[in-house]
MDTraj code that builds the backbone (N, CA, C; nanometers):
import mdtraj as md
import numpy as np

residues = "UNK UNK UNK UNK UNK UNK UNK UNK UNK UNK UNK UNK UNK UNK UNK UNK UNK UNK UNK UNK UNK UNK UNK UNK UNK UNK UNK UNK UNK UNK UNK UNK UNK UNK UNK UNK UNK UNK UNK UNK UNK UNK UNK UNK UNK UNK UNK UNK UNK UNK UNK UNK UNK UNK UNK UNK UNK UNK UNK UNK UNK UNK UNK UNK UNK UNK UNK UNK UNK UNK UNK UNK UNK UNK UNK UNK UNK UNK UNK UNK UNK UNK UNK UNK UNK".split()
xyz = np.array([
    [-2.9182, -10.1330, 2.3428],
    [-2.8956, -9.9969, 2.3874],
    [-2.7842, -9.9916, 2.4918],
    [-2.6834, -10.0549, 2.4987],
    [-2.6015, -10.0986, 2.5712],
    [-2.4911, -9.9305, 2.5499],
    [-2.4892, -9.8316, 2.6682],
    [-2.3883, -9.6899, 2.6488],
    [-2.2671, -9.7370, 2.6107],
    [-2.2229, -9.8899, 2.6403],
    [-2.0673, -9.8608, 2.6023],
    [-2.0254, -9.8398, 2.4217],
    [-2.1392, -9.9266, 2.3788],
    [-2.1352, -9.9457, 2.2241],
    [-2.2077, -9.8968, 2.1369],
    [-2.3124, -9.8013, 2.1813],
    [-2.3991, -9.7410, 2.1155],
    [-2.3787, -9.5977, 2.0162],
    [-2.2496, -9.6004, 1.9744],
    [-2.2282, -9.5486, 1.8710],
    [-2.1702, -9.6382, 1.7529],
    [-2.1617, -9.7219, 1.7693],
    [-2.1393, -9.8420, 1.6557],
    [-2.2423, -9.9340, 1.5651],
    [-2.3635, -9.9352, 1.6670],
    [-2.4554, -9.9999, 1.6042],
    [-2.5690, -9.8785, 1.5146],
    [-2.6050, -9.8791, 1.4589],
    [-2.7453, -9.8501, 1.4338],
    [-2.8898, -9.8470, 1.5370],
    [-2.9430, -9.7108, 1.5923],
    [-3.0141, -9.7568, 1.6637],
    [-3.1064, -9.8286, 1.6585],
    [-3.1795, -9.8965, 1.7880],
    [-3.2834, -9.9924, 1.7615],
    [-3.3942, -9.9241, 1.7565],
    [-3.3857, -9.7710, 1.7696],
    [-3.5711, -9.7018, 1.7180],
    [-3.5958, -9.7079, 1.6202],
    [-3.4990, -9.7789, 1.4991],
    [-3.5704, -9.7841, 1.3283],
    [-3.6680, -9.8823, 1.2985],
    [-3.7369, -9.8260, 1.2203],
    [-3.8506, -9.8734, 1.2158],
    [-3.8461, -10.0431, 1.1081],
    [-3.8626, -10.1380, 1.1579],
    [-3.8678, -10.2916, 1.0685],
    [-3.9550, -10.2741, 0.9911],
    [-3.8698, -10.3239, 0.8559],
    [-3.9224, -10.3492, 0.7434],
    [-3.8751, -10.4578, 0.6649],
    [-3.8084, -10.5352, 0.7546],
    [-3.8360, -10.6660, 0.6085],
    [-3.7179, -10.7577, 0.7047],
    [-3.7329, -10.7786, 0.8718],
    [-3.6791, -10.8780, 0.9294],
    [-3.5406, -10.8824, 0.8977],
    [-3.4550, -11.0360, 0.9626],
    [-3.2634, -10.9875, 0.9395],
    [-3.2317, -10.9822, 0.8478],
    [-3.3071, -11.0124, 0.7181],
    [-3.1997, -10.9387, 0.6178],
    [-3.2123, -10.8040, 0.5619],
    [-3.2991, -10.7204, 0.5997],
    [-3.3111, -10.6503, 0.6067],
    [-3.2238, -10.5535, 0.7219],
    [-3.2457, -10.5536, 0.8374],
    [-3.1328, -10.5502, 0.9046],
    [-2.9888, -10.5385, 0.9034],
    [-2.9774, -10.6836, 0.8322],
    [-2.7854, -10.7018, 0.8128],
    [-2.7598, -10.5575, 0.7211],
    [-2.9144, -10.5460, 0.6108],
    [-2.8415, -10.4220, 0.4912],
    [-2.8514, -10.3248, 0.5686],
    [-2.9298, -10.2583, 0.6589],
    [-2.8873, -10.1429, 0.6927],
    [-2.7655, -10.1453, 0.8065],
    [-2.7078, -10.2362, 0.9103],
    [-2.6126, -10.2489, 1.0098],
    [-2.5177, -10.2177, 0.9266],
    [-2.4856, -10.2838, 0.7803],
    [-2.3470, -10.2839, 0.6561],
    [-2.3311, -10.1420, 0.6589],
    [-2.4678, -10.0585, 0.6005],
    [-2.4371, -9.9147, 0.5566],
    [-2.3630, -9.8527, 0.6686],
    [-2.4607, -9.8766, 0.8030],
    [-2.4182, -9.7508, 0.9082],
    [-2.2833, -9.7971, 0.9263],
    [-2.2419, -9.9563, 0.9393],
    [-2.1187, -9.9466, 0.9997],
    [-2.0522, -9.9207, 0.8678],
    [-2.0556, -9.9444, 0.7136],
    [-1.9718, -9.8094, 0.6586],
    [-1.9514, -9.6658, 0.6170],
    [-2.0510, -9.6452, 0.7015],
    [-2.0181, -9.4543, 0.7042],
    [-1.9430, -9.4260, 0.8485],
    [-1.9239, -9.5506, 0.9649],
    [-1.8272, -9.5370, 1.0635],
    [-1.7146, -9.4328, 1.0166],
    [-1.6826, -9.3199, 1.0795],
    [-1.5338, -9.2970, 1.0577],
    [-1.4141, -9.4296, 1.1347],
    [-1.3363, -9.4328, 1.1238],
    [-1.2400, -9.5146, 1.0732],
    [-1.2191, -9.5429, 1.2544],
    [-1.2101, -9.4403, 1.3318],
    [-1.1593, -9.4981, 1.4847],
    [-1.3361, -9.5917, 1.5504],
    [-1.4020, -9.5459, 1.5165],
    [-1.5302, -9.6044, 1.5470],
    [-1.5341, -9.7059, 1.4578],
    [-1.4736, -9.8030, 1.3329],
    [-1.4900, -9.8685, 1.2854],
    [-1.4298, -10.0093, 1.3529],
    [-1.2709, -9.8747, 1.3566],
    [-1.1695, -9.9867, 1.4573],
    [-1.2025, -10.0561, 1.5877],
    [-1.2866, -9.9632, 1.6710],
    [-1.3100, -9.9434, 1.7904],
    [-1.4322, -10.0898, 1.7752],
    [-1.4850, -10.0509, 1.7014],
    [-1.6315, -10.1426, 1.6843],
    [-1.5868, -10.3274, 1.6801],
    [-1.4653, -10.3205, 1.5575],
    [-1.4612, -10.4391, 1.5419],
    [-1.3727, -10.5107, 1.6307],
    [-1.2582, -10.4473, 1.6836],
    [-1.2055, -10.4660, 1.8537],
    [-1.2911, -10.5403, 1.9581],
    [-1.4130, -10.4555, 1.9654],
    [-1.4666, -10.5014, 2.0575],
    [-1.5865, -10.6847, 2.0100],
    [-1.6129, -10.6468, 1.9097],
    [-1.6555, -10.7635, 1.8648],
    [-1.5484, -10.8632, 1.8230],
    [-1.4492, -10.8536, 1.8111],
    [-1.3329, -10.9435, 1.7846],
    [-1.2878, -10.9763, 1.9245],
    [-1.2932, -10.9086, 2.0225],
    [-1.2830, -10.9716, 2.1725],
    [-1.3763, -11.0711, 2.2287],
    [-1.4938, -11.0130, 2.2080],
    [-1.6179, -11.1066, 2.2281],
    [-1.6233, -11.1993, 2.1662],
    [-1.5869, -11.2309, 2.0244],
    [-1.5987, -11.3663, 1.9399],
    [-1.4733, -11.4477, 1.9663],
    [-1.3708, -11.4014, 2.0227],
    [-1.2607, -11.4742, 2.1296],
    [-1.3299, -11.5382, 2.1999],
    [-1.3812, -11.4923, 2.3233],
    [-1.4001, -11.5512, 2.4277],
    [-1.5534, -11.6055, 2.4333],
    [-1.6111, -11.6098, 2.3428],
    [-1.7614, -11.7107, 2.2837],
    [-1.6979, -11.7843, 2.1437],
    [-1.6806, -11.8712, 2.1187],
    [-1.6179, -11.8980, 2.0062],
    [-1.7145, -11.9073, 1.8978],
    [-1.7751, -11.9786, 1.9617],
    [-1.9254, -12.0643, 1.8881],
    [-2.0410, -11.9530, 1.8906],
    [-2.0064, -11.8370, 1.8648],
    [-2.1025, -11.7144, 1.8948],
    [-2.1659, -11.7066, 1.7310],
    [-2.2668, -11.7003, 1.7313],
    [-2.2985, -11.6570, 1.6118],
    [-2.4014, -11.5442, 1.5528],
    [-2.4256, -11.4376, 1.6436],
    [-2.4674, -11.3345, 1.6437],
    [-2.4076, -11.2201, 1.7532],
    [-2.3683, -11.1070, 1.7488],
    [-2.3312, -11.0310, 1.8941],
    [-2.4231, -10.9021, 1.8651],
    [-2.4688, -10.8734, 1.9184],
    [-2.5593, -10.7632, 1.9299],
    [-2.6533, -10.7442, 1.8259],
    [-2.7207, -10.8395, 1.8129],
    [-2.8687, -10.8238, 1.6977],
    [-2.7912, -10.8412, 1.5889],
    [-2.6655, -10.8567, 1.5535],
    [-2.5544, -10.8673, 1.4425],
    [-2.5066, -10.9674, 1.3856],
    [-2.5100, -11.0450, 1.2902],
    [-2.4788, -11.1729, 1.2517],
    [-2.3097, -11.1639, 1.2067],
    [-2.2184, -11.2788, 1.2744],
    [-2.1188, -11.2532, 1.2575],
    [-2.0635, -11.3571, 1.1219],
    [-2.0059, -11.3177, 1.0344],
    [-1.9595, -11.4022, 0.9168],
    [-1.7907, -11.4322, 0.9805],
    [-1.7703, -11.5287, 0.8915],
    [-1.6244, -11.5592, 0.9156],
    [-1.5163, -11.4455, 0.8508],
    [-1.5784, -11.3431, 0.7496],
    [-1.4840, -11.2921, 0.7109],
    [-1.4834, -11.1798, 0.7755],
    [-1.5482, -11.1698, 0.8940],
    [-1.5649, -11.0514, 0.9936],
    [-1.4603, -11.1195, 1.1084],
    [-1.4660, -11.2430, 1.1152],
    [-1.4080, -11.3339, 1.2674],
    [-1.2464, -11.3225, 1.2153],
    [-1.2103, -11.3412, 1.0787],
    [-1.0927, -11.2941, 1.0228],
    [-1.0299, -11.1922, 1.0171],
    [-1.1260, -11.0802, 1.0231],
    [-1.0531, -10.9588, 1.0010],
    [-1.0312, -10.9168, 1.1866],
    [-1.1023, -10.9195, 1.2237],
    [-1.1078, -10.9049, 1.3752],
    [-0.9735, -10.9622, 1.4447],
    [-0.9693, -11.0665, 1.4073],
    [-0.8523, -11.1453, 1.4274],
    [-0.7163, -11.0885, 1.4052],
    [-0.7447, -11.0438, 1.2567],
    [-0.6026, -10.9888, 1.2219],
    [-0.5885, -10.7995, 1.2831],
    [-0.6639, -10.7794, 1.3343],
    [-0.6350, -10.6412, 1.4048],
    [-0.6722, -10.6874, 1.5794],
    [-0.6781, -10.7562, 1.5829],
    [-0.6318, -10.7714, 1.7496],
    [-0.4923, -10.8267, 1.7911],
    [-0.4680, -10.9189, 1.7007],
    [-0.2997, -10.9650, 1.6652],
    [-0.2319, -10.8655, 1.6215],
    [-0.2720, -10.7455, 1.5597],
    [-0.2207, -10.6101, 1.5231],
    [-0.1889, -10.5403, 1.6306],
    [-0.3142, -10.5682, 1.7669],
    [-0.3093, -10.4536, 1.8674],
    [-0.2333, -10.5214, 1.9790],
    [-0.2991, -10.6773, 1.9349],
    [-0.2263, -10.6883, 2.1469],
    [-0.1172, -10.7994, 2.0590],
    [-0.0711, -10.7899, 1.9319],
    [0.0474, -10.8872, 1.9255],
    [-0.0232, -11.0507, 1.9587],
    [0.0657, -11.1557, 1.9256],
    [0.0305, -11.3209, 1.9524],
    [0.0046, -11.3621, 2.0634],
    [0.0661, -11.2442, 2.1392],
    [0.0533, -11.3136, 2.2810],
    [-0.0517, -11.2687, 2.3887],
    [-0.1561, -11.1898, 2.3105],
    [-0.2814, -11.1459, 2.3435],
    [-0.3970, -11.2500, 2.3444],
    [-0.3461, -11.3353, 2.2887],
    [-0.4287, -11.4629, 2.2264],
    [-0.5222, -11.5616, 2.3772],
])
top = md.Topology()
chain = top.add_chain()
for i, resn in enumerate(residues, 1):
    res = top.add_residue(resn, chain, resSeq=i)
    for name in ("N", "CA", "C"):
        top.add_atom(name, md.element.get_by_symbol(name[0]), res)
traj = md.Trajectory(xyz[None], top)
């Protein structure tokens, strides 16, 4: 329930029904009905955080795949350029 990010996640008042993989399927949906600046915004900030934890392998109840650590990658090198690195 963290205010800075709590329009990105899915809230945590839904009700469990079938543990993280269950989970991962509904986090997928909500974050693709994101409109597009809340999508950007979302994966920014988790692409900062998986910078500076490298070895992170969940960020916010969220399991991170590599093809999420990739794309993140390539829009932070988009935003802050190579030398953001």
């Amino acid at each position: 329930m963290n205010p800075c990010t709590l329009g990105w996640y899915l809230p945590l008042l839904v009700k469990e029904t079938g543990g993280v993989v269950q989970r991962q399927e509904l986090d997928r949906e909500f974050r693709r009905d994101l409109p597009d600046e809340g999508y950007i915004g979302r994966l920014a900030y988790r692409g900062l955080v998986m910078r500076g934890c490298r070895g992170l392998g969940r960020l916010d109840g969220v399991g991170i795949s590599e093809k999420e650590r990739k794309k993140a990658e390539e829009l932070l090198v988009g935003i802050l350029g190579r030398r953001g690195r």
